[in-house]
Each structure stands twice: as C-alpha cells, then as structure tokens.
LUMLUMDREN-2810 file (N, C-alpha, C; in Angstrom, 1 decimal):
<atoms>
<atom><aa>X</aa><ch>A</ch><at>N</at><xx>0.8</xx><yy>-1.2</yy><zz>0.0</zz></atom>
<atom><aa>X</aa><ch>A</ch><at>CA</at><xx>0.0</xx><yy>0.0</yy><zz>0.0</zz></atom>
<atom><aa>X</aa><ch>A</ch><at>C</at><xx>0.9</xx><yy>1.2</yy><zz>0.0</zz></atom>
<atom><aa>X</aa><ch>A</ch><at>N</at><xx>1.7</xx><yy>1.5</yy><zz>-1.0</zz></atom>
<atom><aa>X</aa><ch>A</ch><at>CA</at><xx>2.7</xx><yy>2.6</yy><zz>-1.0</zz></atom>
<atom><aa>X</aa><ch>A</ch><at>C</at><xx>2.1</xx><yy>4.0</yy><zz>-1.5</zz></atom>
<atom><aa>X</aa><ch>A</ch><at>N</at><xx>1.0</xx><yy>3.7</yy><zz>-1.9</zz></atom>
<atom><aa>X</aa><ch>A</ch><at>CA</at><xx>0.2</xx><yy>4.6</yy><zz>-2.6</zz></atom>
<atom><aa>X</aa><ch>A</ch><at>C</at><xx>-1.2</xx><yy>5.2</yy><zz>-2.1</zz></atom>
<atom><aa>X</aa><ch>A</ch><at>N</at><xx>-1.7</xx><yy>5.2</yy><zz>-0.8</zz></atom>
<atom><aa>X</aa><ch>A</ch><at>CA</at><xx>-2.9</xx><yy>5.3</yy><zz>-0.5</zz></atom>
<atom><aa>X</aa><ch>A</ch><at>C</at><xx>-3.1</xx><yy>6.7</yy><zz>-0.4</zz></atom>
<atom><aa>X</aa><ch>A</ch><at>N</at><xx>-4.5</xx><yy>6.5</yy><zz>-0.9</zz></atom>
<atom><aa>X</aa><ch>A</ch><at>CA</at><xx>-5.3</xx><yy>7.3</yy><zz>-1.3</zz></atom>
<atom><aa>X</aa><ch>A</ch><at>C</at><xx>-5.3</xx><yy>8.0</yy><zz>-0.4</zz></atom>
<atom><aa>X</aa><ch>A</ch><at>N</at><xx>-6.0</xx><yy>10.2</yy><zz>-0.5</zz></atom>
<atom><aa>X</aa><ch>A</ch><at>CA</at><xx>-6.7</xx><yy>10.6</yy><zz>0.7</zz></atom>
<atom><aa>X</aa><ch>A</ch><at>C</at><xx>-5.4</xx><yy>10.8</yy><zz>1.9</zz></atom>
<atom><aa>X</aa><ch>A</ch><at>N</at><xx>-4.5</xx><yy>10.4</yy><zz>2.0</zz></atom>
<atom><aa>X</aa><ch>A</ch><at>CA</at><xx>-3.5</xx><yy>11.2</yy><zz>2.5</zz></atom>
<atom><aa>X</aa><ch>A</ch><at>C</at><xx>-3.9</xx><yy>12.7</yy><zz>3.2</zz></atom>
<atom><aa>X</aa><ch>A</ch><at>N</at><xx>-3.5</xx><yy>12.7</yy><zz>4.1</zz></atom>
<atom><aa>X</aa><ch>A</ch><at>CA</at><xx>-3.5</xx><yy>14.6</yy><zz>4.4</zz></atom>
<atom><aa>X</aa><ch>A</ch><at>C</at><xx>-2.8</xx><yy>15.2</yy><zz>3.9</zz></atom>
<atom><aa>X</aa><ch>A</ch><at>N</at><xx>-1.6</xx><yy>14.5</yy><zz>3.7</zz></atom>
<atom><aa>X</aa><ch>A</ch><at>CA</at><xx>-0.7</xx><yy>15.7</yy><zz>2.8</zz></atom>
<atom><aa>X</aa><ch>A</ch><at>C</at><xx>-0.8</xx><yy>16.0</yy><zz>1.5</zz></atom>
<atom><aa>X</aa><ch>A</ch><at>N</at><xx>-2.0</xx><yy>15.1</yy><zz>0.9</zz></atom>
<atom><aa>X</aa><ch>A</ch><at>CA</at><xx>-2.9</xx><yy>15.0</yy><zz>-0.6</zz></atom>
<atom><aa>X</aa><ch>A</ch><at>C</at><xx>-4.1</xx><yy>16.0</yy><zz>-0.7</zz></atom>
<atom><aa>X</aa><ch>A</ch><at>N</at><xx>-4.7</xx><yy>16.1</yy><zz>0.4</zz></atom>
<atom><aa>X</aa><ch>A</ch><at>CA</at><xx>-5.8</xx><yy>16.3</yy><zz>0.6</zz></atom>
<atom><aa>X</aa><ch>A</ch><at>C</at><xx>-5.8</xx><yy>17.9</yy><zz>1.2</zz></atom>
<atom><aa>X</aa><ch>A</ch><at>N</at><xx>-4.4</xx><yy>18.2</yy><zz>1.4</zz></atom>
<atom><aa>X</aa><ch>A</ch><at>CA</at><xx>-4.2</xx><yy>19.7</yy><zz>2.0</zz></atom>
<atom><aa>X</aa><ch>A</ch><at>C</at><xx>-2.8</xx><yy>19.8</yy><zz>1.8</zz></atom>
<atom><aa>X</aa><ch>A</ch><at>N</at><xx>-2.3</xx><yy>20.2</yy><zz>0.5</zz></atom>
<atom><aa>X</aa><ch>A</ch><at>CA</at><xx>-0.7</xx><yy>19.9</yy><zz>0.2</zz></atom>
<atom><aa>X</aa><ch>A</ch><at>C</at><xx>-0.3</xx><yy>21.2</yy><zz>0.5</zz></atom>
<atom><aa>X</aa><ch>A</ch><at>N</at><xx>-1.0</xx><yy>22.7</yy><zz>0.6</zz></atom>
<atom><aa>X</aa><ch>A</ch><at>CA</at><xx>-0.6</xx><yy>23.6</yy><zz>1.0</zz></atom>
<atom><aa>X</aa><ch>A</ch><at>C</at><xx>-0.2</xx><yy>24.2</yy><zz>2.5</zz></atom>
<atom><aa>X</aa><ch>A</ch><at>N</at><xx>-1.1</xx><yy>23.1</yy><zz>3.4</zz></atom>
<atom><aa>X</aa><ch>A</ch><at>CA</at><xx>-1.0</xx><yy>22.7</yy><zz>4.7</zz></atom>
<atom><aa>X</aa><ch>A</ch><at>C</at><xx>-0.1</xx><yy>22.3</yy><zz>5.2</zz></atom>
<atom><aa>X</aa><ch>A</ch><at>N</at><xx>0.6</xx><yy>21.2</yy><zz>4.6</zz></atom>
<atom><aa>X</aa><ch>A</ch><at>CA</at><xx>1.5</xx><yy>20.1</yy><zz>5.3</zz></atom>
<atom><aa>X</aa><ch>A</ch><at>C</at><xx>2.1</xx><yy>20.8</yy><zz>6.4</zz></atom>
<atom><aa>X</aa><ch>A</ch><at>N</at><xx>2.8</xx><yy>22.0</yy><zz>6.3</zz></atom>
<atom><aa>X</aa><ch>A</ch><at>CA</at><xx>4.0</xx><yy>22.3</yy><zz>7.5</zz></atom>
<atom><aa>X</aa><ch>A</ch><at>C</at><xx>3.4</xx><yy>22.7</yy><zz>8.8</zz></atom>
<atom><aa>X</aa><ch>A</ch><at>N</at><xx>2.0</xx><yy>23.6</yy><zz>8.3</zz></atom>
<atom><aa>X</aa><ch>A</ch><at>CA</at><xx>1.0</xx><yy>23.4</yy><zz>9.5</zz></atom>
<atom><aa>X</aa><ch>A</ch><at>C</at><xx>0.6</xx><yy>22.3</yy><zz>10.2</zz></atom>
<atom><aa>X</aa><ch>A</ch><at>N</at><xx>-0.2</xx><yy>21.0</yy><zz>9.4</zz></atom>
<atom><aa>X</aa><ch>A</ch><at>CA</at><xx>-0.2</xx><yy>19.8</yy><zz>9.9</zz></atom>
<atom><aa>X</aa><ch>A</ch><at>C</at><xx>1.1</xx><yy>19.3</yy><zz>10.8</zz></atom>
<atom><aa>X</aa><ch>A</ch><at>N</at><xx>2.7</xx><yy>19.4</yy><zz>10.4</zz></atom>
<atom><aa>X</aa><ch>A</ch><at>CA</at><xx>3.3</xx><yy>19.3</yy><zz>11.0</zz></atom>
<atom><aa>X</aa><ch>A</ch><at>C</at><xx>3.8</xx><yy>19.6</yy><zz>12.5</zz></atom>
<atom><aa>X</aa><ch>A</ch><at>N</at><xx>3.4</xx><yy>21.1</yy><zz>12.4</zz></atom>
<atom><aa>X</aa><ch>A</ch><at>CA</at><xx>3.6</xx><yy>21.8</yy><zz>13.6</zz></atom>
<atom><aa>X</aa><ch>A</ch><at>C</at><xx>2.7</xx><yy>21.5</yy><zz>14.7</zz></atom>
<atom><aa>X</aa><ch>A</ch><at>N</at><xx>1.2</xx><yy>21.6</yy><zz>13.9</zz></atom>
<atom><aa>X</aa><ch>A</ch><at>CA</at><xx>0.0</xx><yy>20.9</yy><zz>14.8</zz></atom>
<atom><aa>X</aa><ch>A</ch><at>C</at><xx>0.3</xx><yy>20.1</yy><zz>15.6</zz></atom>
<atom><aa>X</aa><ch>A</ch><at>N</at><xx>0.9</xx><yy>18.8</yy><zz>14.9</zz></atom>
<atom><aa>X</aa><ch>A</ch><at>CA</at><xx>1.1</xx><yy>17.5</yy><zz>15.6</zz></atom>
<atom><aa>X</aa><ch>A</ch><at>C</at><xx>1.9</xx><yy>17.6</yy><zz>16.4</zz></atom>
<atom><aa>X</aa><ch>A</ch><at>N</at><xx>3.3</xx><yy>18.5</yy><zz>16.7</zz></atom>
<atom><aa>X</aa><ch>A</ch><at>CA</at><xx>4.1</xx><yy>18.8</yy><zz>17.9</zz></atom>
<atom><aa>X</aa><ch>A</ch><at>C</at><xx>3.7</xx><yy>19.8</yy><zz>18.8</zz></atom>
<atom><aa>X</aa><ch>A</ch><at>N</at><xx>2.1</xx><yy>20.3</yy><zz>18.7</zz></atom>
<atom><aa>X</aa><ch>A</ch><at>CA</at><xx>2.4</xx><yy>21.5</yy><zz>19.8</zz></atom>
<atom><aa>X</aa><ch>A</ch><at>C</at><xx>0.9</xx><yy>21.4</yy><zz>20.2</zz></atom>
<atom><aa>X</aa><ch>A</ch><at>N</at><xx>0.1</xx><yy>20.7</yy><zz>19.3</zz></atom>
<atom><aa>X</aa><ch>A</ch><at>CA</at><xx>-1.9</xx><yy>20.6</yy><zz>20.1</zz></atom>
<atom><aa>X</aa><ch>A</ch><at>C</at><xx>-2.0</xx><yy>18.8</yy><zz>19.6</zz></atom>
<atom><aa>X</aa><ch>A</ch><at>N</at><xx>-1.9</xx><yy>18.3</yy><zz>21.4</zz></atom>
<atom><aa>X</aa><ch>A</ch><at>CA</at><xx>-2.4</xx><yy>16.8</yy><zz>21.3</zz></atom>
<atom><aa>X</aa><ch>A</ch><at>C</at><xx>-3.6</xx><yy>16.2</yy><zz>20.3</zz></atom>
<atom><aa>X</aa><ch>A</ch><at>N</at><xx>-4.4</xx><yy>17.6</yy><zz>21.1</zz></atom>
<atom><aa>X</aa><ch>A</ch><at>CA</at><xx>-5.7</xx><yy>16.6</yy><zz>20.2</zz></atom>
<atom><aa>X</aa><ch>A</ch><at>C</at><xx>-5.4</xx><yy>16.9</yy><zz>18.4</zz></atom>
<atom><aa>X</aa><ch>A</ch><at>N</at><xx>-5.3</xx><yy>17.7</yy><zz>18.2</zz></atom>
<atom><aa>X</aa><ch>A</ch><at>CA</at><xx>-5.0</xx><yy>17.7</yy><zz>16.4</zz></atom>
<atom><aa>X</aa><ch>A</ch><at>C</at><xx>-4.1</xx><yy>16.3</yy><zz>16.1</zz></atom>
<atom><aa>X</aa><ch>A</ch><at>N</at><xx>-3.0</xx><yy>16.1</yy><zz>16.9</zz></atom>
<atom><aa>X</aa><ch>A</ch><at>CA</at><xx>-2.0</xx><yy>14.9</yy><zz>16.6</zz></atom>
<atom><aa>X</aa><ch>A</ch><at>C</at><xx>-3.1</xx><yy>13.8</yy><zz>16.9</zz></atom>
<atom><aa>X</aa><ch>A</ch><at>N</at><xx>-4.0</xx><yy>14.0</yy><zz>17.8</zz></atom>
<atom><aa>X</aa><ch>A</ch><at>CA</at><xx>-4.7</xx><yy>12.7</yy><zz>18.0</zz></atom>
<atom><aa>X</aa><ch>A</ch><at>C</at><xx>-6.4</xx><yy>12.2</yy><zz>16.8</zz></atom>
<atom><aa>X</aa><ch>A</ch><at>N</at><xx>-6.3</xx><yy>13.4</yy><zz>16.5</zz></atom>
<atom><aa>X</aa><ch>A</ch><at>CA</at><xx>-7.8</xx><yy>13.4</yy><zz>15.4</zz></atom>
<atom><aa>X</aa><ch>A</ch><at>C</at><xx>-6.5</xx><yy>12.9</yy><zz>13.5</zz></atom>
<atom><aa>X</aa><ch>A</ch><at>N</at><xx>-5.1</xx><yy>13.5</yy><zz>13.4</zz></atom>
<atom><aa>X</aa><ch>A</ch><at>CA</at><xx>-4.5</xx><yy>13.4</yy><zz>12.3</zz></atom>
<atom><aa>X</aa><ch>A</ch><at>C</at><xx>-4.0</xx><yy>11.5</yy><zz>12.4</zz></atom>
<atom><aa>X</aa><ch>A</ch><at>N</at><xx>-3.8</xx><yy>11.2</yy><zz>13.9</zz></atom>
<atom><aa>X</aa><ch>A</ch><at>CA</at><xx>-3.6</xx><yy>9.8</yy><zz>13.7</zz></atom>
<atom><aa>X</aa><ch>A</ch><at>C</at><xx>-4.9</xx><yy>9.1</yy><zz>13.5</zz></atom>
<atom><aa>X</aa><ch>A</ch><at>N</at><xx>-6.2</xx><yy>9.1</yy><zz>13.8</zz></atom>
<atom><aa>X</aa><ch>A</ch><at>CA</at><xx>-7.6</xx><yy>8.3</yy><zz>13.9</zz></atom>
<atom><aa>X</aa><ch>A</ch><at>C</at><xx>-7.6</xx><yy>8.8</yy><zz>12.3</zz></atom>
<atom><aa>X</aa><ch>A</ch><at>N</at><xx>-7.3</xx><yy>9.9</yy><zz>11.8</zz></atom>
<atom><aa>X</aa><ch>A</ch><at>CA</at><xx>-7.6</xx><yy>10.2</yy><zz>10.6</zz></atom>
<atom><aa>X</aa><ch>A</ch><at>C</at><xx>-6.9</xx><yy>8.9</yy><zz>9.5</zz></atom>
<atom><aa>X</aa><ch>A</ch><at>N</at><xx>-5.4</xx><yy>9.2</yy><zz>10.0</zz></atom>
<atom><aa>X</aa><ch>A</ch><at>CA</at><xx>-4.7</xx><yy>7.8</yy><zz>9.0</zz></atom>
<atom><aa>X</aa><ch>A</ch><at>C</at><xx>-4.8</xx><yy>6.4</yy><zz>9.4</zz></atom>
<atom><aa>X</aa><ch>A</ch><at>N</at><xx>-5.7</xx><yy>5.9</yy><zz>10.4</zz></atom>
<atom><aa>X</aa><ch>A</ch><at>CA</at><xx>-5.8</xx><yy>4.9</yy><zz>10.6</zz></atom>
<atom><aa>X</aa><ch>A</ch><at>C</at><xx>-7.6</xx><yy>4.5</yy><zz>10.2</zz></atom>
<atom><aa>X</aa><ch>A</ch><at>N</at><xx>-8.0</xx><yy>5.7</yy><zz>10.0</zz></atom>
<atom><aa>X</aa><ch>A</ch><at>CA</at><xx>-9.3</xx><yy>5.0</yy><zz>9.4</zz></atom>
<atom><aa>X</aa><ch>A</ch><at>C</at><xx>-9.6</xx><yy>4.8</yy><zz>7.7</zz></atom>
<atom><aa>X</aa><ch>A</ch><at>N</at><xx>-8.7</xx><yy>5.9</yy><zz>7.2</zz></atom>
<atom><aa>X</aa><ch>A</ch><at>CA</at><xx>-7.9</xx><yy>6.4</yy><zz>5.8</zz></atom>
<atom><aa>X</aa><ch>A</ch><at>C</at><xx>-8.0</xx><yy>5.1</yy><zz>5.1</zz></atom>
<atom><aa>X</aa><ch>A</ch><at>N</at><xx>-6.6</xx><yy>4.6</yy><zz>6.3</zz></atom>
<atom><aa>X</aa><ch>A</ch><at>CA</at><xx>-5.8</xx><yy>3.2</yy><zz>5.6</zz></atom>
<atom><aa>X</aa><ch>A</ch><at>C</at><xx>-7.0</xx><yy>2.1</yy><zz>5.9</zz></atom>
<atom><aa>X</aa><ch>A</ch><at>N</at><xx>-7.5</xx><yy>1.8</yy><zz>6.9</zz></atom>
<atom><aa>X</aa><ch>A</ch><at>CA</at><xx>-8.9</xx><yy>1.0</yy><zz>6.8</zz></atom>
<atom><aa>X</aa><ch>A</ch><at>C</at><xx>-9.3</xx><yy>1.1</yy><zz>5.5</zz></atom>
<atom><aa>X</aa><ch>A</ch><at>N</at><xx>-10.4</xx><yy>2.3</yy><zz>5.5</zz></atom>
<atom><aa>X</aa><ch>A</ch><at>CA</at><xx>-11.0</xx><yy>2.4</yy><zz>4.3</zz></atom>
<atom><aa>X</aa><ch>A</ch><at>C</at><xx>-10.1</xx><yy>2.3</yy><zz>2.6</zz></atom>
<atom><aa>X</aa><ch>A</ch><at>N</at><xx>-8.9</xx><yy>2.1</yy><zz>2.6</zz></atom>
<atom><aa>X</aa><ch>A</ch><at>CA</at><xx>-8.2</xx><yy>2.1</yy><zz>1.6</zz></atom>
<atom><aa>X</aa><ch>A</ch><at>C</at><xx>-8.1</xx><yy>0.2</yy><zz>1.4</zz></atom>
<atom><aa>X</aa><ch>A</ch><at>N</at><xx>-7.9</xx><yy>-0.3</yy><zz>2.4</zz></atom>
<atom><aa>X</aa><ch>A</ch><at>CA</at><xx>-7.8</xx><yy>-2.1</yy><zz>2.6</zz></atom>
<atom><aa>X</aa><ch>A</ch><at>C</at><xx>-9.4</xx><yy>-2.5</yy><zz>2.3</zz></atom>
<atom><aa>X</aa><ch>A</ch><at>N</at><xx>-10.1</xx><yy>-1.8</yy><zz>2.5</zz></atom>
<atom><aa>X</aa><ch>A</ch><at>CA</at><xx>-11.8</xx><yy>-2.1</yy><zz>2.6</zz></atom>
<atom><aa>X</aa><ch>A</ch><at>C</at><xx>-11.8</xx><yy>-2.4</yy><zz>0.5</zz></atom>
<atom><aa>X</aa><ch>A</ch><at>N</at><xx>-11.8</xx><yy>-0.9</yy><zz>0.2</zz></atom>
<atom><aa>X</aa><ch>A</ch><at>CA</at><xx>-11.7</xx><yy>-0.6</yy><zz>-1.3</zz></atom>
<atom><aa>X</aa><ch>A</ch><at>C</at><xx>-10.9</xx><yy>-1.7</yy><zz>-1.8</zz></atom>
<atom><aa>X</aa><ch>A</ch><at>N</at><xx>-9.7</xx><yy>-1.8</yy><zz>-1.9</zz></atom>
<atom><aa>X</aa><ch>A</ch><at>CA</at><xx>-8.8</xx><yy>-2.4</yy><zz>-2.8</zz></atom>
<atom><aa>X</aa><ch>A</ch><at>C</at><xx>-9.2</xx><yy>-4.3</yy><zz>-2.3</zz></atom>
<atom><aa>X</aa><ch>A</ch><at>N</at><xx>-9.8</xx><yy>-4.3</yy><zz>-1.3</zz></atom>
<atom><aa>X</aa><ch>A</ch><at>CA</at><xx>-10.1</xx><yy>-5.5</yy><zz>-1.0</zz></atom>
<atom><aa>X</aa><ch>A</ch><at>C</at><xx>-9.4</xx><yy>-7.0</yy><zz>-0.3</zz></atom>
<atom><aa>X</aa><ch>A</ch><at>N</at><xx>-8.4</xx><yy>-5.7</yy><zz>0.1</zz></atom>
<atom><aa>X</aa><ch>A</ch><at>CA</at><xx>-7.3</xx><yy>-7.0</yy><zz>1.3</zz></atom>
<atom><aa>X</aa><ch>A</ch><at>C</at><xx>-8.0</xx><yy>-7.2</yy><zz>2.6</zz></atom>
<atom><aa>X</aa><ch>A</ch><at>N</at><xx>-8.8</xx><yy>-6.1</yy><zz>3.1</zz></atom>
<atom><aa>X</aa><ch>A</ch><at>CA</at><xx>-9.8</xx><yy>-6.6</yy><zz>4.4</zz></atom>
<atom><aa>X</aa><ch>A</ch><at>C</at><xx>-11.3</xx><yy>-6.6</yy><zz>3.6</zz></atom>
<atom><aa>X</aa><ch>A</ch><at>N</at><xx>-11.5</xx><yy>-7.1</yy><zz>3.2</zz></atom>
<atom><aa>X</aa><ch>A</ch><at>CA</at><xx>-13.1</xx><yy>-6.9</yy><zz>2.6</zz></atom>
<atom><aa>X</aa><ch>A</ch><at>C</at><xx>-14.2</xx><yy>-7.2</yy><zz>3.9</zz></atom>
<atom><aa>X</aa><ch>A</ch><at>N</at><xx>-15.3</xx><yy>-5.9</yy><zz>3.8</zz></atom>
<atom><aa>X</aa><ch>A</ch><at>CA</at><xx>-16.1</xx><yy>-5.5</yy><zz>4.9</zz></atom>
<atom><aa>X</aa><ch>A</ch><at>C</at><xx>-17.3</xx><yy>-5.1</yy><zz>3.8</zz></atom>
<atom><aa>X</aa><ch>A</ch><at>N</at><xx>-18.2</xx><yy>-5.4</yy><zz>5.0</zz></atom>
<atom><aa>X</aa><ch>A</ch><at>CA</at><xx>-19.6</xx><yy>-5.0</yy><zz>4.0</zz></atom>
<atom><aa>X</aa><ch>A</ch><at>C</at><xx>-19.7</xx><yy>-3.6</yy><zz>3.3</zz></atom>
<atom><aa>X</aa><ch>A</ch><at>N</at><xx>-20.9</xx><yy>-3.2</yy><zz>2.8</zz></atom>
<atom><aa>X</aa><ch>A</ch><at>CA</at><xx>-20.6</xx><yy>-2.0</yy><zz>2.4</zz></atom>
<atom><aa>X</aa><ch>A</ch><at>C</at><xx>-21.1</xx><yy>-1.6</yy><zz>3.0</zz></atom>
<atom><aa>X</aa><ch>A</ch><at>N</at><xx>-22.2</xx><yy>-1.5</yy><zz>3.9</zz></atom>
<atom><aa>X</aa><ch>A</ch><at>CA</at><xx>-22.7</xx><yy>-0.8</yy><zz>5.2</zz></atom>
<atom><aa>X</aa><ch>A</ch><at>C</at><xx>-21.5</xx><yy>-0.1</yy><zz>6.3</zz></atom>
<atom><aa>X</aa><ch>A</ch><at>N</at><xx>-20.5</xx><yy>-1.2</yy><zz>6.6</zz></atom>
<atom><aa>X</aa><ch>A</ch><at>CA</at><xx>-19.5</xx><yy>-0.9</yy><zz>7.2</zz></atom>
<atom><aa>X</aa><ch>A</ch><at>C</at><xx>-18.4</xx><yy>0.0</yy><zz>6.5</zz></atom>
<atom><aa>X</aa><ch>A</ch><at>N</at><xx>-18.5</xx><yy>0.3</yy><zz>5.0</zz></atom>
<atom><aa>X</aa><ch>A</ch><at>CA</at><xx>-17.6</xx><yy>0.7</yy><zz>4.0</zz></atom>
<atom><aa>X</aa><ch>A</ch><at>C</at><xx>-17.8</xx><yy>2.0</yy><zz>4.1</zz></atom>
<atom><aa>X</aa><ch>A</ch><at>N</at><xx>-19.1</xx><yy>2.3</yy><zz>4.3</zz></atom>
<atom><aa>X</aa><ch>A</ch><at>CA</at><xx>-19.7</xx><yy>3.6</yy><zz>4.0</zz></atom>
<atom><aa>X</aa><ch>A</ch><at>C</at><xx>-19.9</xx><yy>4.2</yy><zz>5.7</zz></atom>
<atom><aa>X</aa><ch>A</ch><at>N</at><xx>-19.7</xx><yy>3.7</yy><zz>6.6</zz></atom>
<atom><aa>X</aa><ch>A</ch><at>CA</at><xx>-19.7</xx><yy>4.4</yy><zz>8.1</zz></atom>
<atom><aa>X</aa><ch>A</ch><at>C</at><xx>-18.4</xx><yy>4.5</yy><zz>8.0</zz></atom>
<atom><aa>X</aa><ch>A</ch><at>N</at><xx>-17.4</xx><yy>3.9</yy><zz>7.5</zz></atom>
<atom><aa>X</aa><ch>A</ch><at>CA</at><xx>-16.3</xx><yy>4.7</yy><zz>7.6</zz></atom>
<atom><aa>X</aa><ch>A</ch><at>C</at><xx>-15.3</xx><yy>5.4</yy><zz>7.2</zz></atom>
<atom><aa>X</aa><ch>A</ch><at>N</at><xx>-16.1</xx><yy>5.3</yy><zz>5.9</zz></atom>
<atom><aa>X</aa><ch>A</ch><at>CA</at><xx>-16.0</xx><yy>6.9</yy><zz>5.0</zz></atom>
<atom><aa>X</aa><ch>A</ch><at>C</at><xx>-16.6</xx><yy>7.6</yy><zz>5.4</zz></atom>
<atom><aa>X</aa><ch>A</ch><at>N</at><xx>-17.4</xx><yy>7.7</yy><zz>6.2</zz></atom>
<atom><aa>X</aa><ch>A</ch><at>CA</at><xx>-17.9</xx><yy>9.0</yy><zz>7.1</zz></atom>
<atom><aa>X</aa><ch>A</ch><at>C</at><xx>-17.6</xx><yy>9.9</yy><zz>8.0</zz></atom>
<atom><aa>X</aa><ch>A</ch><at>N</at><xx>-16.9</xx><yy>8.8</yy><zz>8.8</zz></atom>
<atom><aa>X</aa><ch>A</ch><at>CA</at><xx>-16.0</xx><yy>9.0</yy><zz>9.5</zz></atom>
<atom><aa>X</aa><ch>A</ch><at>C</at><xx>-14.7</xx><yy>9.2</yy><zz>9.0</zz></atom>
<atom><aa>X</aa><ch>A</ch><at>N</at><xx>-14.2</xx><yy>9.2</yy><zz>8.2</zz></atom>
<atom><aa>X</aa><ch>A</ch><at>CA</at><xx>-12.7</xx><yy>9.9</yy><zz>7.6</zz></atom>
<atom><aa>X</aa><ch>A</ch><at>C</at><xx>-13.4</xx><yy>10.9</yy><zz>7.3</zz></atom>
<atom><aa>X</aa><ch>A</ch><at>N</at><xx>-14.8</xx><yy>11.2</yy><zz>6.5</zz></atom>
<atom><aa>X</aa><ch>A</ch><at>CA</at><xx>-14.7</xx><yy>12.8</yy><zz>5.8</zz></atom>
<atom><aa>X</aa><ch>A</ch><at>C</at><xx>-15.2</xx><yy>13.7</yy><zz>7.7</zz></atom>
<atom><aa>X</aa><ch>A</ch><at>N</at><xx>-15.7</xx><yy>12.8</yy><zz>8.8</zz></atom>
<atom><aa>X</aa><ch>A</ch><at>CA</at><xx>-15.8</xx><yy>13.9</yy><zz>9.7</zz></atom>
<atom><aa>X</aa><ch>A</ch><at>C</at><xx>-14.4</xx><yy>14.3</yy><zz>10.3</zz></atom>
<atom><aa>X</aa><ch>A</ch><at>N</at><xx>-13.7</xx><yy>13.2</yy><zz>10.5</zz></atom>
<atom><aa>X</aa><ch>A</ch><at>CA</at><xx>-12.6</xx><yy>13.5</yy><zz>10.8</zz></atom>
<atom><aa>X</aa><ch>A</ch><at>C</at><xx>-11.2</xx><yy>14.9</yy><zz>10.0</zz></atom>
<atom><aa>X</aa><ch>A</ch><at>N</at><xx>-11.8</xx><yy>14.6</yy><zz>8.5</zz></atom>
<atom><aa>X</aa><ch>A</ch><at>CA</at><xx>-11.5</xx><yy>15.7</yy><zz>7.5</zz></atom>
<atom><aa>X</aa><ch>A</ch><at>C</at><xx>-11.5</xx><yy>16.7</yy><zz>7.9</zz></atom>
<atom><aa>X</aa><ch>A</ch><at>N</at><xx>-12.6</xx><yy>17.1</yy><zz>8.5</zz></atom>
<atom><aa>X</aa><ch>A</ch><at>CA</at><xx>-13.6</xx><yy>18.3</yy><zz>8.4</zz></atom>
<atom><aa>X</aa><ch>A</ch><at>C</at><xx>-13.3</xx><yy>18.8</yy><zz>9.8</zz></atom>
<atom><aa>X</aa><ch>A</ch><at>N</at><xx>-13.0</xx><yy>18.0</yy><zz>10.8</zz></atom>
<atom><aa>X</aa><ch>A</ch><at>CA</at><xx>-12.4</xx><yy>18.4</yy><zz>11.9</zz></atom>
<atom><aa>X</aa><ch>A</ch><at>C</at><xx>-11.2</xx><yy>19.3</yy><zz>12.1</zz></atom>
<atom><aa>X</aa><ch>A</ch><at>N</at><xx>-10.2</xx><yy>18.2</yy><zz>11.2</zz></atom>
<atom><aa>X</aa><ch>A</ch><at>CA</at><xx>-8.6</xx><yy>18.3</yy><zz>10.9</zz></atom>
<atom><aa>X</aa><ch>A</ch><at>C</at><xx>-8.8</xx><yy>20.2</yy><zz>10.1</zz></atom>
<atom><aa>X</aa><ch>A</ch><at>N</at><xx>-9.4</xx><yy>20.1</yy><zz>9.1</zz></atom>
<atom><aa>X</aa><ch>A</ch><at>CA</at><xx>-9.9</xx><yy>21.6</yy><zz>8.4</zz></atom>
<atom><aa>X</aa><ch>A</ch><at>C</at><xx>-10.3</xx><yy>22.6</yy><zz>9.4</zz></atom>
<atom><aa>X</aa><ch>A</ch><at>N</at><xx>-10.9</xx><yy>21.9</yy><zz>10.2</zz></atom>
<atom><aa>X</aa><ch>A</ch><at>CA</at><xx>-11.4</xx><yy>23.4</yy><zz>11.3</zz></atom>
<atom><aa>X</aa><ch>A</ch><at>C</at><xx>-10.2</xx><yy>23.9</yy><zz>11.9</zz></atom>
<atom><aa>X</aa><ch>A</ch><at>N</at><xx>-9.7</xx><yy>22.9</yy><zz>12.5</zz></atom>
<atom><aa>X</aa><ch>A</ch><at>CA</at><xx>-8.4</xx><yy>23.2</yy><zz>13.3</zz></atom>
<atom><aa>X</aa><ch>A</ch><at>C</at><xx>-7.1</xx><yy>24.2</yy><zz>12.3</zz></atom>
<atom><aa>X</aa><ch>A</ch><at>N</at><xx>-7.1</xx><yy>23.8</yy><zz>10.7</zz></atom>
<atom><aa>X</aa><ch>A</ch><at>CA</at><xx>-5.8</xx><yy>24.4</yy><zz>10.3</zz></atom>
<atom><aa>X</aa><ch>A</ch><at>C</at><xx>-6.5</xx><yy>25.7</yy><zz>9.9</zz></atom>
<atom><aa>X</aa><ch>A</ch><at>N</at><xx>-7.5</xx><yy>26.0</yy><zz>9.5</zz></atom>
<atom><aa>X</aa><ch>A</ch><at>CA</at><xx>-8.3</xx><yy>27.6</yy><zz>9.2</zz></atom>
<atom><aa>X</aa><ch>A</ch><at>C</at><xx>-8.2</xx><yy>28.1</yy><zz>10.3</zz></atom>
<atom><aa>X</aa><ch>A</ch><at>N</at><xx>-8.3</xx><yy>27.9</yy><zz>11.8</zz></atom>
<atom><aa>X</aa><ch>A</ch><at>CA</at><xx>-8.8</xx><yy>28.7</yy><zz>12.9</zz></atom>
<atom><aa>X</aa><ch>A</ch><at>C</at><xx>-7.7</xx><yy>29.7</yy><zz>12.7</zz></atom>
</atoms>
C-alpha cells in the first residue's frame, strides 16, 4: 500500500507544514490526524479489497474519515 489514497498531505498539500507543527504542539490535532490515518488506511484495505467489509460498514467509515477531515480543516483555518 505505497500509494494510498486521501492522505493529508494529498488532501491539503498547501497545509502540510501546518499539519506538522500541529502534531508537535496541540495533542488533540496529533490525535484526530492519527484516527484520521488509521481509518484512511482501513478504508483504503476495505476498497482495494485486502480486508473486505460489508458495504454498510464501508460507508460508516468513510464517514468518519470525511468527519474526521472536516475536523482536521477546522483546526488548520482557525
């Protein structure tokens, strides 16, 4: 999986150095940017089909990546 999709640093390339700072100086941002890449890569193993999961379960946790998104976004605009 050298290539997964939806990355943060994909998904906000003008961000990154922010992202990075975040994650050394406000826990919870480091703790919403790791739940972010760990449900990311879930939902990436779901798609490509190395963990295959219903699609009921496919689709709650793409939901949860884009709330988690949308979190991570609040935090770097503030």
């Amino acid at each position: 999986m050298a290539n997964t999709p939806h990355e943060l640093a994909e998904e906000f390339p003008a961000e990154a150095g922010k992202i990075s700072a975040l994650k050394e100086t406000d826990t919870h941002f480091a703790r919403l940017v790791e739940e972010y890449h760990e449900i990311n890569r879930a939902v990436h193993r779901a798609e490509t089909l190395v963990e295959p999961v219903s699609s009921e379960h496919e689709t709650e946790m793409r939901k949860k990546r884009s709330a988690l998104k949308d979190q991570i976004w609040q935090r770097l605009s503030a």
